[in-house]
C-alpha positions as CSV (number, residue, x, y, z in Angstrom):
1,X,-115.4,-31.9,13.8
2,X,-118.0,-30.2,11.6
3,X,-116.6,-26.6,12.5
4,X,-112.5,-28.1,11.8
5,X,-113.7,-29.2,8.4
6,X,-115.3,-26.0,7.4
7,X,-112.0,-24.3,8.0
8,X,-109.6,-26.3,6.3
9,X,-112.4,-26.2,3.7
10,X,-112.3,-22.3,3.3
11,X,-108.2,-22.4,3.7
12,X,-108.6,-25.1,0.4
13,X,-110.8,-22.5,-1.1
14,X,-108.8,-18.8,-0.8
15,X,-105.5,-21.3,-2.1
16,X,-107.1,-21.5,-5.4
17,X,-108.9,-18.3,-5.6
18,X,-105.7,-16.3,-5.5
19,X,-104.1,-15.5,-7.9
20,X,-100.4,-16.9,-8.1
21,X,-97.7,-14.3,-8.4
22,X,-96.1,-13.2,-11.9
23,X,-92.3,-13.4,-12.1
24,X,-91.7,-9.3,-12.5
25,X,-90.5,-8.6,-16.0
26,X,-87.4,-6.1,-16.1
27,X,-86.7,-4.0,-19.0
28,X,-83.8,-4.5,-20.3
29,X,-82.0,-1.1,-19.2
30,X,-81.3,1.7,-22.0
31,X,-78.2,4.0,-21.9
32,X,-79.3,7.3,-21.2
33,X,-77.4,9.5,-23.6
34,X,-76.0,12.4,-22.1
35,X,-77.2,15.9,-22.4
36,X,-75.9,17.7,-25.4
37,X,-75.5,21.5,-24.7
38,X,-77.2,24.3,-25.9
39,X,-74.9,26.0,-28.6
40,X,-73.9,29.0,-27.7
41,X,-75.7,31.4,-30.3
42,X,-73.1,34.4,-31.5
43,X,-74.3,37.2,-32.3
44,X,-72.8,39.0,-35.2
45,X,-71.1,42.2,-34.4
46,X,-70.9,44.9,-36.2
47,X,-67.4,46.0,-36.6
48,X,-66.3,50.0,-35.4
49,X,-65.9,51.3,-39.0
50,X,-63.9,54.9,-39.5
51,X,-61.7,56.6,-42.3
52,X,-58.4,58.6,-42.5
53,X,-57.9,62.1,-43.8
54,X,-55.5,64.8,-44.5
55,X,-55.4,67.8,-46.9
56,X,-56.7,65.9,-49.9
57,X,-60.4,65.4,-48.8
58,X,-60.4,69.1,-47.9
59,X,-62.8,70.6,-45.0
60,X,-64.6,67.0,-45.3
61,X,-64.3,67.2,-41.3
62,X,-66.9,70.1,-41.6
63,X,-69.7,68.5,-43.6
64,X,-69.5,64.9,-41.3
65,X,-72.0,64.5,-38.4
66,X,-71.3,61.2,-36.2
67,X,-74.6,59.7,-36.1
68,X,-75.3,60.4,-39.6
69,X,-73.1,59.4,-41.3
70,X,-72.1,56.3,-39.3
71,X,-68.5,57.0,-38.3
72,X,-66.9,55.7,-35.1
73,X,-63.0,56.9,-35.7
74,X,-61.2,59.6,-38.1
75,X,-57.7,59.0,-38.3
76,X,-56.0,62.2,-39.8
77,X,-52.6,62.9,-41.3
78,X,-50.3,64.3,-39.2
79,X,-47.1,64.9,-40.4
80,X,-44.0,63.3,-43.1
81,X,-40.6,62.7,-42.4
82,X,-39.0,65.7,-40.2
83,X,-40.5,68.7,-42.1
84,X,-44.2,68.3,-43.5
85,X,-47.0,68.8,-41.3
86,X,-50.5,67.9,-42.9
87,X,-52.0,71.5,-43.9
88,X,-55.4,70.2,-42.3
89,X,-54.1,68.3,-39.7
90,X,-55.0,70.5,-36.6
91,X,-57.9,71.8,-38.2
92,X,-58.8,68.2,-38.4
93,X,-57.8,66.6,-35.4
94,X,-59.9,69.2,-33.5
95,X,-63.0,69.2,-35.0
96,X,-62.8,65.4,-35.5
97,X,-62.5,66.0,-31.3
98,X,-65.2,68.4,-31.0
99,X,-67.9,66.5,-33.2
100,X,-67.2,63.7,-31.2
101,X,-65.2,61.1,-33.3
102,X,-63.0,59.0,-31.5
103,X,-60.1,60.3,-33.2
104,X,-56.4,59.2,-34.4
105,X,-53.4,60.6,-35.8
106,X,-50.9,59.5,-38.4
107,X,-47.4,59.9,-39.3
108,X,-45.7,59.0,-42.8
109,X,-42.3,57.2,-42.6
110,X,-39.4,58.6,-44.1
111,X,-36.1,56.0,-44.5
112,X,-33.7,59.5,-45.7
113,X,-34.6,61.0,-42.1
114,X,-33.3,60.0,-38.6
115,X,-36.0,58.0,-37.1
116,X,-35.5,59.8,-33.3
117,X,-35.8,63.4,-34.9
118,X,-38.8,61.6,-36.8
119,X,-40.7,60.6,-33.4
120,X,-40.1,64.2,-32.4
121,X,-41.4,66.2,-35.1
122,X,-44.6,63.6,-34.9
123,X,-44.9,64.1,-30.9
124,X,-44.9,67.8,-31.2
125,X,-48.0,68.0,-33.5
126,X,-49.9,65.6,-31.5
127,X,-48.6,66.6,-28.2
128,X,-52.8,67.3,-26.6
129,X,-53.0,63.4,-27.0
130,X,-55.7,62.1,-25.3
131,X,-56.3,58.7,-22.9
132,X,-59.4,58.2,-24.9
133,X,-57.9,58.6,-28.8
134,X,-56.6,55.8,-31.0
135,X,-52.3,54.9,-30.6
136,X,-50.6,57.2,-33.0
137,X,-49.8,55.6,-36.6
138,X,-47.0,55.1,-38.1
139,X,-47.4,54.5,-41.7
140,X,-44.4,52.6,-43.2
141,X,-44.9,51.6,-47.1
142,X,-43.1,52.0,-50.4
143,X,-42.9,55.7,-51.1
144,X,-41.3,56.4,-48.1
145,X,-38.2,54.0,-48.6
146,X,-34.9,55.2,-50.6
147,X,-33.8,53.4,-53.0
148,X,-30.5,51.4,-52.0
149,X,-30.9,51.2,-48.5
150,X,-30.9,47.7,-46.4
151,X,-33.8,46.0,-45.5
152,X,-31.8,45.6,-42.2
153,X,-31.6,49.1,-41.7
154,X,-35.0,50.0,-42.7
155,X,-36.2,47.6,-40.2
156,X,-34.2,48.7,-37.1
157,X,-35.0,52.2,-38.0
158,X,-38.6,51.3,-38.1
159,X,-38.3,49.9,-34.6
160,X,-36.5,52.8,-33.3
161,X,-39.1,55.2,-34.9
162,X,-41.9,53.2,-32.7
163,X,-40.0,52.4,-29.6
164,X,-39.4,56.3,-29.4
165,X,-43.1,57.3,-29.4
166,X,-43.9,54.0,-27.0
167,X,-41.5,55.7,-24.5
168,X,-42.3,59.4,-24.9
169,X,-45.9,58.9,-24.9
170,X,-46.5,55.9,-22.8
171,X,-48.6,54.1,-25.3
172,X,-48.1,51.0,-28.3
173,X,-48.3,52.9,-31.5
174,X,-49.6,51.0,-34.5
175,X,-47.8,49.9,-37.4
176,X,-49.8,50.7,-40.9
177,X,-48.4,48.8,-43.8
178,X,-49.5,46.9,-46.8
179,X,-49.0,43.2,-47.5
180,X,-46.5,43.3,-50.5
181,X,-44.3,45.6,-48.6
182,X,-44.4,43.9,-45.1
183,X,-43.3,40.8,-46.6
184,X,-40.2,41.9,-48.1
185,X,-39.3,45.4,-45.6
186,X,-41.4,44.2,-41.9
187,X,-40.0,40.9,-41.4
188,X,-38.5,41.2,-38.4
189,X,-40.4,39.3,-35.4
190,X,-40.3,42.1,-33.2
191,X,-42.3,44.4,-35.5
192,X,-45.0,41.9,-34.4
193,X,-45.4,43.4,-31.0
194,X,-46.8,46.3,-32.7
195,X,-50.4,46.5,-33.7
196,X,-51.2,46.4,-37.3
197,X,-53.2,48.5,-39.7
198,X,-53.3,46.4,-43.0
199,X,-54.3,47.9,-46.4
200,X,-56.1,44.9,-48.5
201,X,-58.1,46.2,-51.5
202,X,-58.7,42.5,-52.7
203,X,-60.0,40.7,-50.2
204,X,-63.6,40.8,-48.7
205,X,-64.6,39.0,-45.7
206,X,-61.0,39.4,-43.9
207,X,-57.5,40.6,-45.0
208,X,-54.5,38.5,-45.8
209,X,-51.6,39.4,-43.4
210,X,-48.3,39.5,-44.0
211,X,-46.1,36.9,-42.5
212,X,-45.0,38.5,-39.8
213,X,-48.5,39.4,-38.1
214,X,-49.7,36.1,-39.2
215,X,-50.2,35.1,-35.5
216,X,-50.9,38.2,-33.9
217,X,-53.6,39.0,-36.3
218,X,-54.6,42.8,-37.3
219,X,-56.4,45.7,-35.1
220,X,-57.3,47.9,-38.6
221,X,-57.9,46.9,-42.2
222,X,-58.1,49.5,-44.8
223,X,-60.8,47.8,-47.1
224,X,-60.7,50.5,-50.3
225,X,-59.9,53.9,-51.0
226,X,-62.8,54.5,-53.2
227,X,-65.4,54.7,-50.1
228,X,-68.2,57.8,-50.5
229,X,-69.3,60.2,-47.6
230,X,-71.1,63.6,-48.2
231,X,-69.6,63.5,-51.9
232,X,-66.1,63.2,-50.7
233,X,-64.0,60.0,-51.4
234,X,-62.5,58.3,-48.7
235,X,-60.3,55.2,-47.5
236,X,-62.7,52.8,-45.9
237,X,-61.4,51.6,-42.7
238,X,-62.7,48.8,-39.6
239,X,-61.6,47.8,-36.9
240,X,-61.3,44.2,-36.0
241,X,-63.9,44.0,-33.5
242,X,-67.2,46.4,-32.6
243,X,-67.1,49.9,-31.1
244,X,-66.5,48.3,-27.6
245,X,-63.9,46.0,-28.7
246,X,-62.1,49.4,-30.0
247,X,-62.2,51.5,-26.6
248,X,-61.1,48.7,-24.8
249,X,-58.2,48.2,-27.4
250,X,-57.5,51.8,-26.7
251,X,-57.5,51.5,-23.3
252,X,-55.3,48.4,-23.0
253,X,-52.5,50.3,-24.9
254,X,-51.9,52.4,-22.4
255,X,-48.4,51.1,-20.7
């Protein structure tokens, strides 16, 4: 009886000596808020920068030096209408080859002369065209328009003039213009499908585009004509994207 009594004693005694249990307090849950991602940091480019030439900056072609003087492209004037041909053109367009300027070529639109015999006099001067140089120009603005002829007539000669040297040559010419002009003469929607080379003096961090390229968007924009090089004045030209962007827009306009 003793030894019983001892036991239920010691049972009595752990009851009270342990501790009783605590209800378990939950946190009330917080919402985890989701994971914001990094932003994408873009670094600025800088954009391929170039000029155009013909026989009024002289033998400038002589005195550049690519790295120097920072040039990526030289666009040089080729020929006018059906019977000029720049006096410097093949002087320039070879060196501008040799020094190792990704180079271009232009031609200055002429409403008075048939736009087929126009693409052909243009072709034959530039006819060593290479996969690896700009589209050839076609420079369309005021002082090559006579005076009573329809904008309708301009137009479709305009397209006729580029759709020639897209065939012939097997590449998307560009289509230089300036804003004025483009919105009264280039409204047509199918000028659009040509690349543009916009002439904007005024503006500074981008150029204002004539309606019809307002959704396409510009490839070159001629930024002043008063830019210096080696003492020789020059227009002041960049391309819409960095020197990479350019010979991948080169490539691409290939047909």
């Amino acid at each position: 009886m003793l030894c019983i009594t001892l036991i239920y004693a010691c049972a009595d005694a752990k009851k009270e000596t342990t501790p009783a249990k605590t209800e378990k307090t939950e946190k009330p849950t917080q919402k985890e808020e989701p994971v914001k991602p990094k932003e994408k940091v873009v670094e600025n480019t800088k954009p391929a920068f170039g000029i155009d030439i013909s026989f009024y900056q002289g033998n400038e072609i002589d005195d550049l030096e690519k790295s120097r003087d920072s040039i990526d492209f030289i666009i040089c004037k080729a020929t006018q209408g059906t019977g000029i041909v720049d006096p410097m053109f093949q002087h320039n367009w070879k060196v501008a080859k040799e020094k190792g300027f990704i180079r271009g070529a232009y031609h200055f639109y002429e409403s008075v002369n048939n736009p087929i015999a126009q693409a052909d006099f243009f072709i034959e001067q530039i006819k060593d065209i290479q996969p690896n140089d700009l589209p050839p120009v076609v420079d369309v603005e005021g002082g090559g328009i006579e005076r009573g002829q329809s904008i309708d007539n301009i137009q479709l000669s305009v397209l006729t003039l580029l759709k020639t040297i897209e065939e012939r040559l097997g590449v998307k010419p560009i289509i230089y213009t300036n804003i004025d002009f483009a919105n009264q003469y280039l409204n047509n929607p199918e000028l659009a499908n040509y690349p543009l080379w916009i002439a904007d003096y005024e503006s500074q961090k981008a150029p204002v585009l004539p309606v019809t390229w307002q959704e396409k968007g510009y490839v070159l924009w001629k930024k002043s004509d008063t830019y210096k090089i080696q003492g020789y004045t020059n227009d002041e030209d960049y391309f819409n994207g960095d020197l990479e962007a350019l010979k991948t827009f080169i490539k691409e306009s290939r047909l």
